[in-house]
C-alpha positions in Angstrom: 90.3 121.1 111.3 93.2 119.2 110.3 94.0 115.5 111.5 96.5 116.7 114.3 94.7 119.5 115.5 92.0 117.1 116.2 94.6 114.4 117.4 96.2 117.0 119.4 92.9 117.9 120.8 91.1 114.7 121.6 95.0 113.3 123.1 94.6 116.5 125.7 90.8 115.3 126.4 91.7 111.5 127.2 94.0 112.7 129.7 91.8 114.6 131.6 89.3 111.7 131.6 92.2 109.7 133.3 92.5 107.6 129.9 96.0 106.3 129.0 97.4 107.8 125.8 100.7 109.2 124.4 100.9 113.3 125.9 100.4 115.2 123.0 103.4 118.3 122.8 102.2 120.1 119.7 100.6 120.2 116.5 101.7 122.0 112.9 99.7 122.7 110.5 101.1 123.9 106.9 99.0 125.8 104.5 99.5 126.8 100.8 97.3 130.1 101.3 93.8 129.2 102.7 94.5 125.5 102.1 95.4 123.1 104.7 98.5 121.3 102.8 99.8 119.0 105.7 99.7 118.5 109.2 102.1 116.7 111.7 101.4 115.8 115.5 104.6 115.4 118.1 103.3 113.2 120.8 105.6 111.6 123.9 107.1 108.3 123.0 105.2 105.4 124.6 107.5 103.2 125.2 105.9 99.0 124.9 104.6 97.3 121.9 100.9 97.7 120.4 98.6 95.3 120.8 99.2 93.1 117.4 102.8 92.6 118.3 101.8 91.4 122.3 99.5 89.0 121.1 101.5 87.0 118.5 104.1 86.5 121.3 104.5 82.7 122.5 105.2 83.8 125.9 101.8 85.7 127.0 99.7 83.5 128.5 95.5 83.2 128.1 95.1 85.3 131.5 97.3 87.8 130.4 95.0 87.8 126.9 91.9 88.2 129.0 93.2 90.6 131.3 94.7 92.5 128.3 90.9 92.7 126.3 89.2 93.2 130.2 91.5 96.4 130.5 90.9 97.9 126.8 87.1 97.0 127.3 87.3 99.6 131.1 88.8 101.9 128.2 86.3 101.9 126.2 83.4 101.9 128.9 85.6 105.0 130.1 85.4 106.8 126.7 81.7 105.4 125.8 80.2 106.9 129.3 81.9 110.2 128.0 79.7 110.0 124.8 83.3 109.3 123.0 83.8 106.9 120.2 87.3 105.9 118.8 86.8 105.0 115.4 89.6 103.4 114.7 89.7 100.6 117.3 92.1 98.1 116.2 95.4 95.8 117.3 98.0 98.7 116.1 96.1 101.1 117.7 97.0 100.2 120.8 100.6 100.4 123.1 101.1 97.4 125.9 103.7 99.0 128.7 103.9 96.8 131.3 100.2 97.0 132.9 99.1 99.8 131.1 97.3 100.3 128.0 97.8 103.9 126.1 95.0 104.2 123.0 96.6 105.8 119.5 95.7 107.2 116.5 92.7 109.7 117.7 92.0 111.4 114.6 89.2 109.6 114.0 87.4 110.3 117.5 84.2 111.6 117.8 82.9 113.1 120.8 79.0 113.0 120.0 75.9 115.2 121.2 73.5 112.6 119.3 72.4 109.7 121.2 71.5 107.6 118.2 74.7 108.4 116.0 76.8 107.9 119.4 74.6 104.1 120.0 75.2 103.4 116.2 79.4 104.3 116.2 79.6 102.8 120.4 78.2 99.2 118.3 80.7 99.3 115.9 83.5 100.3 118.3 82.2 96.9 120.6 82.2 94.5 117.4 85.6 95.8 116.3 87.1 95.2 120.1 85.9 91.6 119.4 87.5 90.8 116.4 90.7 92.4 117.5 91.0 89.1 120.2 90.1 86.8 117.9 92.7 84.6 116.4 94.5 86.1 113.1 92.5 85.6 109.9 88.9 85.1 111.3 
């Protein structure tokens, strides 16, 4: 499947899990006969900034930090007890509206059947949450 069908897809399957991300409106998928040539996504516009652009501001305070990594860490918990990996996990990935946190960039999401595949991709997901708090160029 293309990029934003699977987008599209996992977008549709965040929402019913009652996890925060951009609605997804449609998907288009443009083929040169049987070949998938591009593919586009239209999502609502989250309005905020991502995660990169909140943290380099002078004015959020170290609560706000730890409550801002507490409430993408219930996130994840909510997509890891679904057997759901994000694979992408990282600071632009990530929309700060007011309280709420809406995840991006789903292509990459696996929903896994394996329980050893899911604990491997879960680890990496968990060490890349880390790093995403830790000062820029460590």
């Amino acid at each position: 499947t293309s990029r934003a069908r699977r987008s599209w897809l996992h977008g549709h399957r965040l929402i019913m899990l009652g996890i925060n991300t951009p609605k997804p409106l449609a998907f288009i998928e443009k083929r040169v006969g049987p070949i998938l040539w591009q593919s586009y996504i239209l999502t609502e516009y989250a309005r905020g900034c991502n995660l990169e652009a909140y943290l380099q501001k002078e004015n959020v305070s170290e609560e706000q930090r730890k409550k801002c990594k507490q409430n993408i860490a219930e996130l994840m918990a909510k997509m890891h007890n679904n057997s759901i990996t994000h694979g992408d996990f990282k600071r632009t990935n990530f929309i700060i509206s007011g309280n709420e946190i809406y995840v991006t960039d789903l292509d990459a999401m696996k929903v896994h059947k394996l329980k050893f595949l899911f604990q491997h991709r879960m680890r990496k997901d968990i060490r890349r949450l880390e790093r995403m708090f830790l000062p820029k160029g460590r």
